[in-house]
N, C-alpha and C positions, 0 to 999 in steps of 0.2 A: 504494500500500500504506500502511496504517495503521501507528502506531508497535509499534512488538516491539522489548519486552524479551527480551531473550537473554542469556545467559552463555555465554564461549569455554571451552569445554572442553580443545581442543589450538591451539597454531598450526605451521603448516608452515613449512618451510623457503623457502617460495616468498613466502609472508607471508600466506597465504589461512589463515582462519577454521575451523574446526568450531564452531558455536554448537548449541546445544539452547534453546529456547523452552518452558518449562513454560504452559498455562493452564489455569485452573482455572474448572471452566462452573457448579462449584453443589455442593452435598453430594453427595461421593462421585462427583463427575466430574473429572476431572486428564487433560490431555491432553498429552505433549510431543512437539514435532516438532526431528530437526536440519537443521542448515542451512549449506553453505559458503559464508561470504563473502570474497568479493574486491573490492580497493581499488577503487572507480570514481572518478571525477570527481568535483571542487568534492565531497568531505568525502560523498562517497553511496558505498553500501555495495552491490555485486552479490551480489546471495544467489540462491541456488537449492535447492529442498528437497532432500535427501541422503534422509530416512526420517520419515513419519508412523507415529507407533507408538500402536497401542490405547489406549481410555480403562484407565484403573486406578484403585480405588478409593480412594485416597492420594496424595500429591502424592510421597511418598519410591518408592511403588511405579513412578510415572510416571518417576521421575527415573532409577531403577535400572532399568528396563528403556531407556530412551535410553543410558545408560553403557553399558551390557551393549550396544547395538545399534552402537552407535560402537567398540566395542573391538573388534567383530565386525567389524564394515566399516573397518575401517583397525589389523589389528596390530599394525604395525611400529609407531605411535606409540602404544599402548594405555599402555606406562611412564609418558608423560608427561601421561597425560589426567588433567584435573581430573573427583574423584570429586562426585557428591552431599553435599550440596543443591546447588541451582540457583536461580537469579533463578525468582519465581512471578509472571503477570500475570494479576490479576483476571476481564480479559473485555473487551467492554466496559461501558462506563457505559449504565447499564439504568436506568428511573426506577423508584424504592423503593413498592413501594405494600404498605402494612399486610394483614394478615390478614386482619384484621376486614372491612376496604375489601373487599378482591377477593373474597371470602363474599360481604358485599353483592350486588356488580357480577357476579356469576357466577350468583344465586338474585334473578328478578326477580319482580315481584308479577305475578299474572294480572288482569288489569281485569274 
């Protein structure tokens, strides 16, 4: 698995994690998934997905419905959950290519 940013939302009594990962694919795509981790070995983290929740077209909308989904799958800890915002991670790294360019490279000359 690749790096993810995440923010802990609650932690449990046992020491395990609720995290939410917000990402953001491009205007008006926001996706956040959460996640339980528990402590593994040498400094590594066992995650496992808890709930992929819908794109939304805001990164506050993505974030409040993870809050809202976490408060809903675990009650009893809902007092002590960290509200919105959240850590946002970009994507990944995509090469930049101009407008102008990809018009170009999309509209080619007929011979």
């Amino acid at each position: 698995m690749g790096r993810l940013n995440a923010d802990p939302i609650v932690t449990f009594s046992d020491g395990e994690k609720l995290l939410v990962s917000t990402t953001y694919f491009g205007e008006g795509h926001f996706v956040c998934e959460l996640y339980m981790a528990g402590v593994g070995q040498k400094d590594r983290m066992d995650l496992r997905v808890v709930s992929s929740l819908p794109e939304a077209p805001t990164c506050l909308q993505a974030q409040a419905s993870a809050y809202a989904q976490a408060r809903h799958l675990y009650p009893g800890m809902a007092e002590g959950m960290k509200e919105p915002p959240y850590l946002i991670w970009p994507g990944p790294s995509l090469p930049s290519v101009e407008p102008a360019t990809r018009a170009q490279s999309t509209h080619r000359r007929r011979g």
